[in-house]
C-alpha positions in Angstrom: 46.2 -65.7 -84.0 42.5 -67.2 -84.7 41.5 -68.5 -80.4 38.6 -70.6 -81.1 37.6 -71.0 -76.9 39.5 -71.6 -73.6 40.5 -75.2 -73.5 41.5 -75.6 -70.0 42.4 -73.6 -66.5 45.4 -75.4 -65.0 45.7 -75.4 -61.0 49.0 -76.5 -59.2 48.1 -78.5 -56.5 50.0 -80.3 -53.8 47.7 -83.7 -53.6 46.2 -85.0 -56.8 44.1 -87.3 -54.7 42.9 -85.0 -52.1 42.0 -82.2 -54.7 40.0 -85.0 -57.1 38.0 -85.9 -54.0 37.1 -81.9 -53.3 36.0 -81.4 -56.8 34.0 -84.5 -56.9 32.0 -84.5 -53.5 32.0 -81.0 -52.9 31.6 -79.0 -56.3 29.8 -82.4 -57.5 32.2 -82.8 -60.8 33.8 -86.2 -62.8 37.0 -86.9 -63.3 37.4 -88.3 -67.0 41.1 -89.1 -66.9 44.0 -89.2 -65.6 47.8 -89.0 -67.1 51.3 -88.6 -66.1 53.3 -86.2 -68.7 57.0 -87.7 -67.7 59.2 -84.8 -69.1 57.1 -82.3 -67.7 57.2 -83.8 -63.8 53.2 -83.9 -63.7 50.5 -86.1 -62.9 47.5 -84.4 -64.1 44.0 -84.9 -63.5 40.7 -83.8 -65.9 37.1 -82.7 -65.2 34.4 -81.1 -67.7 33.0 -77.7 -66.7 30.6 -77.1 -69.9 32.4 -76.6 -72.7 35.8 -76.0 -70.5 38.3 -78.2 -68.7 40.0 -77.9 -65.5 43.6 -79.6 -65.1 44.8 -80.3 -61.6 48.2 -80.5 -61.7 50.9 -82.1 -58.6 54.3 -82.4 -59.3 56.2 -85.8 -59.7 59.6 -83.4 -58.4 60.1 -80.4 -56.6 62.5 -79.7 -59.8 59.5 -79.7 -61.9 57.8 -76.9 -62.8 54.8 -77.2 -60.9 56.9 -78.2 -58.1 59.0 -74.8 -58.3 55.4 -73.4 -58.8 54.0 -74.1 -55.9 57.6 -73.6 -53.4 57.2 -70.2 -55.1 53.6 -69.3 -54.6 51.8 -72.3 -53.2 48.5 -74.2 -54.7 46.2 -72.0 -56.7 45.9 -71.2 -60.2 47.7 -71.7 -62.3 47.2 -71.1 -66.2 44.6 -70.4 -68.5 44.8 -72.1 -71.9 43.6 -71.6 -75.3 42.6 -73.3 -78.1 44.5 -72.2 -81.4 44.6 -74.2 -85.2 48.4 -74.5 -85.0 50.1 -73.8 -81.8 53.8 -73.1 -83.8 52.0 -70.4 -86.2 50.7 -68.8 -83.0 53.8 -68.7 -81.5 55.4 -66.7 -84.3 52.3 -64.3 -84.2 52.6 -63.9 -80.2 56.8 -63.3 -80.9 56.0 -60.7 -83.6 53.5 -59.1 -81.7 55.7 -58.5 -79.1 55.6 -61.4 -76.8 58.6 -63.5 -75.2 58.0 -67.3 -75.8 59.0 -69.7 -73.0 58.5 -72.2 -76.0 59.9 -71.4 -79.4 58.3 -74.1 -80.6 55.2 -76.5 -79.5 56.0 -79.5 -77.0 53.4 -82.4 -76.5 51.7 -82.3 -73.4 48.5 -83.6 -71.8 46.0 -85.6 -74.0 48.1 -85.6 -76.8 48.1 -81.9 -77.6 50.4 -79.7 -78.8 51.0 -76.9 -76.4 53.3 -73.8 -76.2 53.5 -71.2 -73.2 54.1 -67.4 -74.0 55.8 -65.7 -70.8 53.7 -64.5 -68.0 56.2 -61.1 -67.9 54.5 -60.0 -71.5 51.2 -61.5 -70.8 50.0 -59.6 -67.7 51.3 -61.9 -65.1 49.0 -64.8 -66.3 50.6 -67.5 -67.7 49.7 -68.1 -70.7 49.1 -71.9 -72.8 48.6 -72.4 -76.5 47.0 -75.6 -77.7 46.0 -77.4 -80.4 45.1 -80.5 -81.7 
């Protein structure tokens, strides 16, 4: 598995709107875009941190992932993902290796990349995003 950089930390949080004003007037970042991801029950919102992205995430249903997220543990962090060529190849290298997939295969998400989650039980207790392009 060849990770070429971090592409994104992914936070959970309960107001989209409330938590694009904090990071805009207080840390002083820009929001570049904005998206809903319909079969994943998100509304997701981007800013630039040098090279990195952060993704604020708020549910569109409590039955959503990020909804059950937060019930479960409340706002905060809640991914780190990384940039790989082919998120299916790494998939199969994180499964040989060891690693139990929550995604067999890669899934479109956000900004039109593929993306894949390995299972925060093997990983740590982080979960853990593959992307690519």
């Amino acid at each position: 598995m060849n990770i070429s950089h971090i592409e994104h930390l992914g936070i959970a949080v309960e107001n989209l709107e409330e938590s694009i004003k904090y990071y805009e007037t207080v840390l002083g970042l820009k929001c570049y875009s904005r998206e809903e991801v319909v079969d994943q029950k998100v509304k997701i919102a981007f800013f630039w941190v040098g090279s990195t992205k952060i993704e604020l995430l708020e549910s569109t249903s409590p039955e959503g992932p990020i909804g059950k997220y937060i019930a479960k543990k409340g706002q905060g962090i809640h991914h780190i993902a990384f940039a790989v060529e082919n998120v299916d190849k790494a998939l199969k290298i994180a499964k040989e290796r060891g690693v139990r997939l929550i995604d067999n295969q890669s899934k479109k998400g956000a900004e039109g990349l593929d993306i894949g989650f390995l299972n925060p039980k093997f990983t740590f207790g982080v979960l853990t995003e593959l992307c690519s392009k």
